[in-house]
Short mmCIF file of the C-alpha atoms (twelve columns), coordinates in Angstrom:
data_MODEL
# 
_entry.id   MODEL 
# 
loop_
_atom_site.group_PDB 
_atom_site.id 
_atom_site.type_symbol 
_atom_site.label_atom_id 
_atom_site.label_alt_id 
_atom_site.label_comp_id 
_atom_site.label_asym_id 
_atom_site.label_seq_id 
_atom_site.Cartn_x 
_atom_site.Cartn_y 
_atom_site.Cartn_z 
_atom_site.pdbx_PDB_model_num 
ATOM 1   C CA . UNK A 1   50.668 27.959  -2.554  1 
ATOM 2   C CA . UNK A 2   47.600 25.963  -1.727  1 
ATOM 3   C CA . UNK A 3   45.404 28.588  -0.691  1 
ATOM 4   C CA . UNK A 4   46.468 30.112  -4.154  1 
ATOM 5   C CA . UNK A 5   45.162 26.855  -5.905  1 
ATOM 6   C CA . UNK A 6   42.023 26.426  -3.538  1 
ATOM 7   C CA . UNK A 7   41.358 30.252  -5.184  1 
ATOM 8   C CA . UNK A 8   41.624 28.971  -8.328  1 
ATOM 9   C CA . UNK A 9   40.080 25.928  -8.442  1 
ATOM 10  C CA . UNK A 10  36.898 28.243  -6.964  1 
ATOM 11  C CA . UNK A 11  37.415 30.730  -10.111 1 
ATOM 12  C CA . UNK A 12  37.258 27.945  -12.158 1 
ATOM 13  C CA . UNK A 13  33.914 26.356  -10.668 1 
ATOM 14  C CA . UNK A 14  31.946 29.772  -9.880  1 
ATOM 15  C CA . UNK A 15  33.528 32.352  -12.775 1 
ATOM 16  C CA . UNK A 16  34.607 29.911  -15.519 1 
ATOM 17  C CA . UNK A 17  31.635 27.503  -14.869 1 
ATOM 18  C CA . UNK A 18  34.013 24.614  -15.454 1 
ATOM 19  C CA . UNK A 19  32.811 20.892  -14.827 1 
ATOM 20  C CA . UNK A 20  33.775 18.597  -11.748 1 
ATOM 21  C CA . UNK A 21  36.274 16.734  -14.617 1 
ATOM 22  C CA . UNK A 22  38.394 20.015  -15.435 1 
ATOM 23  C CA . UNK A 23  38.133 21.100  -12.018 1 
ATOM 24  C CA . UNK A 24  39.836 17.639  -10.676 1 
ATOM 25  C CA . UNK A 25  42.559 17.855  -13.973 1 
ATOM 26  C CA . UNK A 26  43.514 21.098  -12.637 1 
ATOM 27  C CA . UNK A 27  44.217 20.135  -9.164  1 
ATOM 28  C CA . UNK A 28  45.949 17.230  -9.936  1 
ATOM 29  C CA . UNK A 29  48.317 19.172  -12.171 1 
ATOM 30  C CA . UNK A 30  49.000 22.057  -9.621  1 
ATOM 31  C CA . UNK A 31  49.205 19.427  -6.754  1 
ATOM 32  C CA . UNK A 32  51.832 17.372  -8.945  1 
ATOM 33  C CA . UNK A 33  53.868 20.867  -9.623  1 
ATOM 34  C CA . UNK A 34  53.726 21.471  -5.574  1 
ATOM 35  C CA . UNK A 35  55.312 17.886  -4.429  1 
ATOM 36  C CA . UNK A 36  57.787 18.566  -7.196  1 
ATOM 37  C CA . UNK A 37  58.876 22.270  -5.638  1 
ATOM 38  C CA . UNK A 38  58.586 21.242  -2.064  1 
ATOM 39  C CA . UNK A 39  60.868 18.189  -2.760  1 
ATOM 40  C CA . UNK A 40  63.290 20.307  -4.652  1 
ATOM 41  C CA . UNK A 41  63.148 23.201  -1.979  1 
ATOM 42  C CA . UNK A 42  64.295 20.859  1.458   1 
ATOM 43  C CA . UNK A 43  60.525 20.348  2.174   1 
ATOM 44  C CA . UNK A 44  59.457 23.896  1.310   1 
ATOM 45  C CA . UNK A 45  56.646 24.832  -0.933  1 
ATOM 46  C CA . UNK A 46  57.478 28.281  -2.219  1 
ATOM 47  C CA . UNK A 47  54.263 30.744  -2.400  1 
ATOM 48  C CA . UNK A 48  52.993 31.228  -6.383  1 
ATOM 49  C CA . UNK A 49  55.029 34.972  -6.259  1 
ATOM 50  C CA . UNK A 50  58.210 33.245  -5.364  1 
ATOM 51  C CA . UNK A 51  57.960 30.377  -8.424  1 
ATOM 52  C CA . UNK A 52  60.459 31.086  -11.096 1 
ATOM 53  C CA . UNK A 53  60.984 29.814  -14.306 1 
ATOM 54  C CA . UNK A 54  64.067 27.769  -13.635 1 
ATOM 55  C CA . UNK A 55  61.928 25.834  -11.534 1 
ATOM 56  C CA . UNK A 56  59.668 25.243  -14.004 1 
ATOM 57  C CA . UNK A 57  62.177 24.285  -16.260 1 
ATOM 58  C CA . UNK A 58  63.362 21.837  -13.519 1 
ATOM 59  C CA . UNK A 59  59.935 20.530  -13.069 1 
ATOM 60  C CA . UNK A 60  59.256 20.365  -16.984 1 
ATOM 61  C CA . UNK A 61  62.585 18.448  -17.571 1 
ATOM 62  C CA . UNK A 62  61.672 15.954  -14.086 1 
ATOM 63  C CA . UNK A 63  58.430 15.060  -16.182 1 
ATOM 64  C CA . UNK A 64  60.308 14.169  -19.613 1 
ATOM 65  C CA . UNK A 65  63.100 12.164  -17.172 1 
ATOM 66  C CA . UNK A 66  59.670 10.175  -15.712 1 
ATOM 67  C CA . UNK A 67  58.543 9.266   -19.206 1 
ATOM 68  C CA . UNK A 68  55.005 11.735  -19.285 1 
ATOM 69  C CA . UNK A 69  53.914 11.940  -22.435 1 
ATOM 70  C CA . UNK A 70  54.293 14.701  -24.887 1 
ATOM 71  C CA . UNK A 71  50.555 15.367  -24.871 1 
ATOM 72  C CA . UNK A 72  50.163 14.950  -20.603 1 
ATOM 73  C CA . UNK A 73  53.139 17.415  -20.472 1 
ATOM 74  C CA . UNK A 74  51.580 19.463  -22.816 1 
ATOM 75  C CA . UNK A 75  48.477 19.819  -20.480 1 
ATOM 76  C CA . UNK A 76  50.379 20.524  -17.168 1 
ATOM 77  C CA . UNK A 77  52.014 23.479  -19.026 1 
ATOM 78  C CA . UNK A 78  48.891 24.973  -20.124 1 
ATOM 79  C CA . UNK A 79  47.409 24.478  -15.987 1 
ATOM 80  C CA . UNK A 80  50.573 26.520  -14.776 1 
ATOM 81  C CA . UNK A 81  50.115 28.717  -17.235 1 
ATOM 82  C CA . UNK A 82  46.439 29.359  -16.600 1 
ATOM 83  C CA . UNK A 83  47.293 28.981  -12.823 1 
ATOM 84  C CA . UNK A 84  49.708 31.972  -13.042 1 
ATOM 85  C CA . UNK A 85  47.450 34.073  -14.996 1 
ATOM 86  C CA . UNK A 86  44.954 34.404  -12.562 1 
ATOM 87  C CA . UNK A 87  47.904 35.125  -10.123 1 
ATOM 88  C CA . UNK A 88  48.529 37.704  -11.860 1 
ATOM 89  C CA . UNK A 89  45.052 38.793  -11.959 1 
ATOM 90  C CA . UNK A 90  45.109 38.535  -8.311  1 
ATOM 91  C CA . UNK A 91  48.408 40.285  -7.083  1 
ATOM 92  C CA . UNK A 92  50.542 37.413  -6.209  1 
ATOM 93  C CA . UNK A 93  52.739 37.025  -9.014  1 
ATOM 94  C CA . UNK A 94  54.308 40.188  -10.900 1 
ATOM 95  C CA . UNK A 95  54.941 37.363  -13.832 1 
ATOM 96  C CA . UNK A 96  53.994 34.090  -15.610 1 
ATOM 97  C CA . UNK A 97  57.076 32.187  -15.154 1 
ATOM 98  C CA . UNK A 98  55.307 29.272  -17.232 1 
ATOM 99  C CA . UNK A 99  54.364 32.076  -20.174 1 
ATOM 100 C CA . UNK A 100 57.617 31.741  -21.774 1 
ATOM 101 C CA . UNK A 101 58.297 27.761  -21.663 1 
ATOM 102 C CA . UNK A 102 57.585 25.915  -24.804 1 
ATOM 103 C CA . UNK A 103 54.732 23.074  -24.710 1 
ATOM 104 C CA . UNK A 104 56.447 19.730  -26.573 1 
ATOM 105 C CA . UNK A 105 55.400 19.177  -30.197 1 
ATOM 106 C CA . UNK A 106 52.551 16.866  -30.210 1 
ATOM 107 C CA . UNK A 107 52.753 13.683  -31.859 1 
ATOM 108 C CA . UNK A 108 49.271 13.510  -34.387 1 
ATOM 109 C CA . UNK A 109 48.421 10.146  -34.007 1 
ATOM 110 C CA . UNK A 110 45.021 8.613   -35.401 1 
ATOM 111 C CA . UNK A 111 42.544 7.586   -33.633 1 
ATOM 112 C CA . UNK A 112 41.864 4.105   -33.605 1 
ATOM 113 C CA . UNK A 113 38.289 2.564   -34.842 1 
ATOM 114 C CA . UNK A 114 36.199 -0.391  -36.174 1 
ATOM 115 C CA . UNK A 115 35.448 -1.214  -38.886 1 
ATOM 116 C CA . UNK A 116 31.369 -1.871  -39.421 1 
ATOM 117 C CA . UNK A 117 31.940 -5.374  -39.980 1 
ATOM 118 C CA . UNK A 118 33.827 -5.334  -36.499 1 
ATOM 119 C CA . UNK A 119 31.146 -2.911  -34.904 1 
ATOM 120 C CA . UNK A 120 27.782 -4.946  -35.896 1 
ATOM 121 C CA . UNK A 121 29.766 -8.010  -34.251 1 
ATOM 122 C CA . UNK A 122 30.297 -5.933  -31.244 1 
ATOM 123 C CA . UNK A 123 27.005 -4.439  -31.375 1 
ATOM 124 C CA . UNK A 124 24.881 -7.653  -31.819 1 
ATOM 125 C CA . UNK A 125 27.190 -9.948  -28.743 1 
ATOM 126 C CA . UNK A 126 25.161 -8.590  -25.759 1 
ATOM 127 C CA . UNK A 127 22.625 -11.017 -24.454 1 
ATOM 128 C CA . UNK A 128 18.966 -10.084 -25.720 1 
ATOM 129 C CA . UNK A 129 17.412 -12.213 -22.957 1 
ATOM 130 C CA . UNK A 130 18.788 -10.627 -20.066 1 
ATOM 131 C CA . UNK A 131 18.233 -7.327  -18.431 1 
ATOM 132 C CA . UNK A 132 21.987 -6.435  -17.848 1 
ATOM 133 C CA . UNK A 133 22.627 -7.875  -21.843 1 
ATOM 134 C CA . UNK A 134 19.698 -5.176  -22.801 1 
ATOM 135 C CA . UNK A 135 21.623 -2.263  -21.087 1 
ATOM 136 C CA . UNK A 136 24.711 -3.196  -22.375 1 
ATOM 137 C CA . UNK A 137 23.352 -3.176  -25.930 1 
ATOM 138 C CA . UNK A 138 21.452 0.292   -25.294 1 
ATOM 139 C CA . UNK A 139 24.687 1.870   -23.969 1 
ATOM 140 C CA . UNK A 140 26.993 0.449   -27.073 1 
ATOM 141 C CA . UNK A 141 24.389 1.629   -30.191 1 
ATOM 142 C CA . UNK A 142 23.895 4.774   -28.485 1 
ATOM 143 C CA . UNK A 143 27.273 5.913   -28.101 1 
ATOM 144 C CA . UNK A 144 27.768 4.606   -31.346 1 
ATOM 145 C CA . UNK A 145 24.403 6.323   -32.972 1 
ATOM 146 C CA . UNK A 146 24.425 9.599   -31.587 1 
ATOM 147 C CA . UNK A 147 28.681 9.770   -31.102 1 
ATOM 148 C CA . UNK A 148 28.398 10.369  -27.775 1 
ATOM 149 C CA . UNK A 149 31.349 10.771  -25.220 1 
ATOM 150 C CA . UNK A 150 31.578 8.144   -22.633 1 
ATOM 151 C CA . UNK A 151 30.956 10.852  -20.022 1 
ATOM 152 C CA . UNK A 152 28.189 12.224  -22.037 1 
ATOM 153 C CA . UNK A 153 26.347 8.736   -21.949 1 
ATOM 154 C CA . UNK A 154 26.063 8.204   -18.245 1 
ATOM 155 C CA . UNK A 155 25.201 11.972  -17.318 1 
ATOM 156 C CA . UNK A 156 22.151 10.789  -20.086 1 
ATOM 157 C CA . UNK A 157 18.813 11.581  -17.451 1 
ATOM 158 C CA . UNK A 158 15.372 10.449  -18.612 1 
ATOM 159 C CA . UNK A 159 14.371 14.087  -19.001 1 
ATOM 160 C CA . UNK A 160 16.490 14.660  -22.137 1 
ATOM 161 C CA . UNK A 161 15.435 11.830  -23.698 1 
ATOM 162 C CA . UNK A 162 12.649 12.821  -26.996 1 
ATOM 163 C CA . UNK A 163 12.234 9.329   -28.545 1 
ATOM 164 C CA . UNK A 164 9.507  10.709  -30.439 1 
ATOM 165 C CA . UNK A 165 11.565 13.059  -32.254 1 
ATOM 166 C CA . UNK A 166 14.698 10.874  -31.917 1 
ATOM 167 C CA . UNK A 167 16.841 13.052  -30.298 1 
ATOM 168 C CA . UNK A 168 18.771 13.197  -27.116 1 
ATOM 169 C CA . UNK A 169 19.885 16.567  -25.393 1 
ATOM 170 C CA . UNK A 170 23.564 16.020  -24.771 1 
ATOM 171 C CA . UNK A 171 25.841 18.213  -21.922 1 
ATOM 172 C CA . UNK A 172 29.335 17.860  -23.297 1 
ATOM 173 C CA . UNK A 173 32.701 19.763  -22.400 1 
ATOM 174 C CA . UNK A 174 32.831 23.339  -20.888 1 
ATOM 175 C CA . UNK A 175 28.830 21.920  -20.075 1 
ATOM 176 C CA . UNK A 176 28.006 23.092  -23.811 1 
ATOM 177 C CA . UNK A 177 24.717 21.349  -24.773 1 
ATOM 178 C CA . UNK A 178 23.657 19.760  -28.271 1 
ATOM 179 C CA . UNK A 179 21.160 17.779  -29.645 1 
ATOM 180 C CA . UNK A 180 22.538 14.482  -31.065 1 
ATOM 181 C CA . UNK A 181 19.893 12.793  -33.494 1 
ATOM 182 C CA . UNK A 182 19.409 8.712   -32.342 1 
ATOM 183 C CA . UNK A 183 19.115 5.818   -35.035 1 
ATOM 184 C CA . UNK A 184 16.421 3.404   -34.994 1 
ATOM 185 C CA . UNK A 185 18.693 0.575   -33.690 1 
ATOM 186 C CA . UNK A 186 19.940 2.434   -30.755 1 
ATOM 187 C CA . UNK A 187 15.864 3.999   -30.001 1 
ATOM 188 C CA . UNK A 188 14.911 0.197   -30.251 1 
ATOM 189 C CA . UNK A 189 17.787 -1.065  -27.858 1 
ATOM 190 C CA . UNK A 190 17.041 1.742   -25.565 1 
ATOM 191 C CA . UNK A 191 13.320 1.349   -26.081 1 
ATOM 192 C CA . UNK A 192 13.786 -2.701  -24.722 1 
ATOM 193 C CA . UNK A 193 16.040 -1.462  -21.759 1 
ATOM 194 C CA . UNK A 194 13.807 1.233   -20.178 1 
ATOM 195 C CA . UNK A 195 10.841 -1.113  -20.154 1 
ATOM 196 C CA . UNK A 196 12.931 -3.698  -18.178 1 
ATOM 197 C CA . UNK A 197 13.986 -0.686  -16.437 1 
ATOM 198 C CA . UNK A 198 11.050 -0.014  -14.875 1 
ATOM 199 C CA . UNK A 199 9.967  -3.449  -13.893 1 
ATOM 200 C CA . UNK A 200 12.407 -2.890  -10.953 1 
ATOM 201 C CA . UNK A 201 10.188 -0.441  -8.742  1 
ATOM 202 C CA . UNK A 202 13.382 0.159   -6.711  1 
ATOM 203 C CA . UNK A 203 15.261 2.037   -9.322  1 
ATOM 204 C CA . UNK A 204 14.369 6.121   -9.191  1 
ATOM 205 C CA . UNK A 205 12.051 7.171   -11.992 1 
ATOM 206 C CA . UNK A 206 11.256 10.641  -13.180 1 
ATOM 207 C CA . UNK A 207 13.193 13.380  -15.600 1 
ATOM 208 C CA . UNK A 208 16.360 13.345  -13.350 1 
ATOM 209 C CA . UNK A 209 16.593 9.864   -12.867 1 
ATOM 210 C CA . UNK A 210 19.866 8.741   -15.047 1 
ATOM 211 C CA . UNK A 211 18.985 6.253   -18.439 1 
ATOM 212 C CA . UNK A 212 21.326 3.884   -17.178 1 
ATOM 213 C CA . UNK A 213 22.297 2.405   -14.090 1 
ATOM 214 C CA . UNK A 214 24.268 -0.654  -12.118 1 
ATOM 215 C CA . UNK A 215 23.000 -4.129  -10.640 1 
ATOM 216 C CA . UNK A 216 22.021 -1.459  -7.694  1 
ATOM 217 C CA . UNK A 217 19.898 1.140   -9.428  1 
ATOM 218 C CA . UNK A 218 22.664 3.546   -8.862  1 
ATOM 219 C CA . UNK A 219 23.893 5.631   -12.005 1 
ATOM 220 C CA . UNK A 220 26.974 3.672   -14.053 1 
ATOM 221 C CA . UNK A 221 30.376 4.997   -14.316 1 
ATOM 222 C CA . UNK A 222 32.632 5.973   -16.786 1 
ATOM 223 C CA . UNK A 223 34.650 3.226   -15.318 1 
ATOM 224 C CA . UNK A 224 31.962 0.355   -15.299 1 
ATOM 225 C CA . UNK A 225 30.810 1.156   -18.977 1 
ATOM 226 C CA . UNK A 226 35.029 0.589   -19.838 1 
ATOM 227 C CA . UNK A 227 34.514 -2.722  -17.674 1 
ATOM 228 C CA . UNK A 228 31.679 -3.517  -19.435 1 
ATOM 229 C CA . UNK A 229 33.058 -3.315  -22.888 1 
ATOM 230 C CA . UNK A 230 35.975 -5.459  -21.964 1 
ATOM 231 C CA . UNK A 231 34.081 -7.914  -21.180 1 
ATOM 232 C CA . UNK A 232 32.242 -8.291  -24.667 1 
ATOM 233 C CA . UNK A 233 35.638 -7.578  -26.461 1 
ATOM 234 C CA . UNK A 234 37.203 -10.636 -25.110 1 
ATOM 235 C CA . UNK A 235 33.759 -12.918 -25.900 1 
ATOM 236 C CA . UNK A 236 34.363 -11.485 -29.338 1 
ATOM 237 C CA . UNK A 237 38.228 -11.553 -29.856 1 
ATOM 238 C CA . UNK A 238 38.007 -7.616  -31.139 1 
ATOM 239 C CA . UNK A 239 40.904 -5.349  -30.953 1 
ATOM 240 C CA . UNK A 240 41.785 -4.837  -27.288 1 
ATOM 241 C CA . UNK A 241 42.504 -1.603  -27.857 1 
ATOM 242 C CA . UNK A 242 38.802 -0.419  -27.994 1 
ATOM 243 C CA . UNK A 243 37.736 1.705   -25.690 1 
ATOM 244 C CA . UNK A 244 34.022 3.385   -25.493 1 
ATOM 245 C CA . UNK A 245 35.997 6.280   -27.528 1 
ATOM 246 C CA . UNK A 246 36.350 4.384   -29.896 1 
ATOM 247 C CA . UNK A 247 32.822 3.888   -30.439 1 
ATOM 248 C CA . UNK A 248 32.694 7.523   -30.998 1 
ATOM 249 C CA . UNK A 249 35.990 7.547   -33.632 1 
ATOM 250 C CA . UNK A 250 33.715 4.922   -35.294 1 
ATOM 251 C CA . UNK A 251 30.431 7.092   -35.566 1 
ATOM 252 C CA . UNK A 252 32.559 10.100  -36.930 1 
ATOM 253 C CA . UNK A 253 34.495 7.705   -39.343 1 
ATOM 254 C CA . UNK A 254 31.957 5.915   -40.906 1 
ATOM 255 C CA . UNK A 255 29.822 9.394   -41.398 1 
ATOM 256 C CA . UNK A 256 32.885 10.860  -43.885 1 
ATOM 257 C CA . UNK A 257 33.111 7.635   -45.635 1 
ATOM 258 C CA . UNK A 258 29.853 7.997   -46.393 1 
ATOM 259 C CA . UNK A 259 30.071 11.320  -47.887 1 
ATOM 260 C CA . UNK A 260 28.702 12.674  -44.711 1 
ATOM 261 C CA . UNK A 261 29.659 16.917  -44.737 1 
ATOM 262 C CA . UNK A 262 32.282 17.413  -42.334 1 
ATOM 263 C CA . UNK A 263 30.716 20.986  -40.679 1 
ATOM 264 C CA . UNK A 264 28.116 18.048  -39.850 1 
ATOM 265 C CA . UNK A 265 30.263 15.734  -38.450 1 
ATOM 266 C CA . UNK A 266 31.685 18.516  -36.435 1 
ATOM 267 C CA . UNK A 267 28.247 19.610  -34.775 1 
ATOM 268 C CA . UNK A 268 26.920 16.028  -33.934 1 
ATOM 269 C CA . UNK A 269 30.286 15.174  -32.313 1 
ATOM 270 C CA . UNK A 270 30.078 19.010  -30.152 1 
ATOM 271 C CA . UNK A 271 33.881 19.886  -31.162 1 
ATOM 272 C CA . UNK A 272 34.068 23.706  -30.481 1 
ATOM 273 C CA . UNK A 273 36.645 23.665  -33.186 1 
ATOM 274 C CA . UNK A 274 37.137 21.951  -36.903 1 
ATOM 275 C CA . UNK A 275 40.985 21.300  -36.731 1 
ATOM 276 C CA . UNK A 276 39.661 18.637  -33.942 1 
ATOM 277 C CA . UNK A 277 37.415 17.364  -36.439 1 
ATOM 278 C CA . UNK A 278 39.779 17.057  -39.548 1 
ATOM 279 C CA . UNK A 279 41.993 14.630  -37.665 1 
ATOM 280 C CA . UNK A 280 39.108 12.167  -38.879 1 
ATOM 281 C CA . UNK A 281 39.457 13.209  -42.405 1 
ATOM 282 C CA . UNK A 282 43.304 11.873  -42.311 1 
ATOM 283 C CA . UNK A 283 41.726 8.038   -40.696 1 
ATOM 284 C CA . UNK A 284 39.638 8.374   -44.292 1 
ATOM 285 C CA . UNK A 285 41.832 8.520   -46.525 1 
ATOM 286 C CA . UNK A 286 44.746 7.033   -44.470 1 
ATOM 287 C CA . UNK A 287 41.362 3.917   -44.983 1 
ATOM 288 C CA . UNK A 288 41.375 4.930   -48.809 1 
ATOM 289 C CA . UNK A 289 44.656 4.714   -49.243 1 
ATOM 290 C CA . UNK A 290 45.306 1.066   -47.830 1 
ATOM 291 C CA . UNK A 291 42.062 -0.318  -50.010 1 
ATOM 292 C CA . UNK A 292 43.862 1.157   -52.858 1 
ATOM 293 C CA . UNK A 293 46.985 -0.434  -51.907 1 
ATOM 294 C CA . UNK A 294 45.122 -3.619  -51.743 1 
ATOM 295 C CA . UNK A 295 43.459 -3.496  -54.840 1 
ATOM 296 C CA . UNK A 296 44.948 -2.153  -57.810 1 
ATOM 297 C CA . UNK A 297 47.285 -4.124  -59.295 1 
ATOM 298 C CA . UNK A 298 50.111 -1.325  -60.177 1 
ATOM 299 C CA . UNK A 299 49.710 0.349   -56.773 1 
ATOM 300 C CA . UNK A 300 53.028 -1.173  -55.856 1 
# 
């Protein structure tokens, strides 16, 4: 079984040219599926030809018992099923035993955002007088101006950087790239933080060397941008539910309030598809509906 998924996992990097982040979702998934059958089995991992689909009905039904979510179940169905495919592909399963089981209904919940009120607050509390306060401001009005993915941000190398034109060549999911237009507050906040940038002569320089780094020149984290917005979420008592997402819920909300087109909204944020677009339409007039609610006096 795990020279099976070491096979995969290879497909997946050299013949499906997936990133490091799909790669490591798909291991973790098969790896959680083998402790489950070798636990269940005495010890034993069956091979991927001897897996059938009353085990993964066990394993499905272990996974609801452990409280997974819907949408985290969901995914691990879709890896096995993926997983098995290529088994197939490669002689060591006749069948998908995960083909037939049925992924649970996902809950449509709506993403959660600021308001611009909120987000100027936000935007405005790092320090302007301090190098670390001038990278913390680049990092929040860019992900906010060009609706970038926190991943997106800090793979951000100097090379696809055009402040002249105002644009930033972004590598989103599947490594699909796009050019996501940047808004004179988040060109002058980045403008402020690559000239203090590169008062530090210790910090790399050049087209590869990443727009934003640590205390240590080294490139930030998803991790330590999450860190870092905690931090100015508690000095501003915002919703603690904010993430660096959210940043990017914001950017595609405001745009449709605005009357922004949503085939737009859909190319600046890089979704592949439109139904994961809509799902912003629904925060609009979900918003609509509430300021009519608050407003007109016969509404109740």
């Amino acid at each position: 079984m795990h020279t099976a998924i070491a096979r995969f996992l290879q497909y997946l990097r050299v013949e499906r040219n997936a990133s490091e982040h799909t790669t490591k979702s798909y291991r973790e998934d098969l790896t959680a599926l083998t402790d489950y059958l070798a636990e269940a089995r005495g010890g034993v991992c069956p091979g991927p030809g001897e897996v059938t689909i009353l085990d993964l009905r066990g394993y499905v039904a272990s996974l609801h018992e452990s409280g997974y979510a819907r949408t985290t179940i969901a995914r691990r169905l879709a890896s096995l099923r993926s997983f098995f495919r290529f088994g197939q592909r490669e002689g060591w399963t006749k069948t998908n035993p995960a083909k037939p089981l049925r992924s649970p209904r996902k809950g449509r919940s709506l993403p959660h955002f600021l308001s611009t009120e909120d987000l100027g607050k936000l935007l405005e509390t790092p320090p302007a007088d301090e190098p670390l306060g001038l990278r913390d401001r680049a990092i929040l009005e860019t992900i906010y101006s060009a609706g970038l993915r926190v991943s997106e941000l800090v793979s951000m190398s100097e090379g696809d950087l055009d402040m002249a034109a105002g644009i930033v060549r972004v590598r989103g999911k599947g490594r699909r790239e796009r050019l996501a237009p940047i808004g004179t507050y988040a060109a002058r906040a980045l403008k402020h933080w690559r000239r203090v940038r590169k008062l530090n002569s210790h910090e790399p320089s050049g087209p590869e060397a990443p727009v934003f780094v640590n205390r240590f020149g080294r490139r930030m984290t998803t991790r330590s941008v999450g860190r870092m917005l905690e931090k100015y979420l508690k000095l501003t008592g915002l919703d603690s539910r904010t993430t660096p997402h959210s940043l990017r819920h914001s950017f595609a909300t405001h745009l449709l309030d605005r009357g922004a087109d949503i085939r737009s909204v859909q190319e600046l944020l890089g979704h592949k598809s439109l139904v994961t677009t809509q799902i912003y339409t629904h925060v609009s007039i979900t918003a609509l509906r509430e300021a009519y609610e608050r407003a007109h006096p016969r509404a109740r």
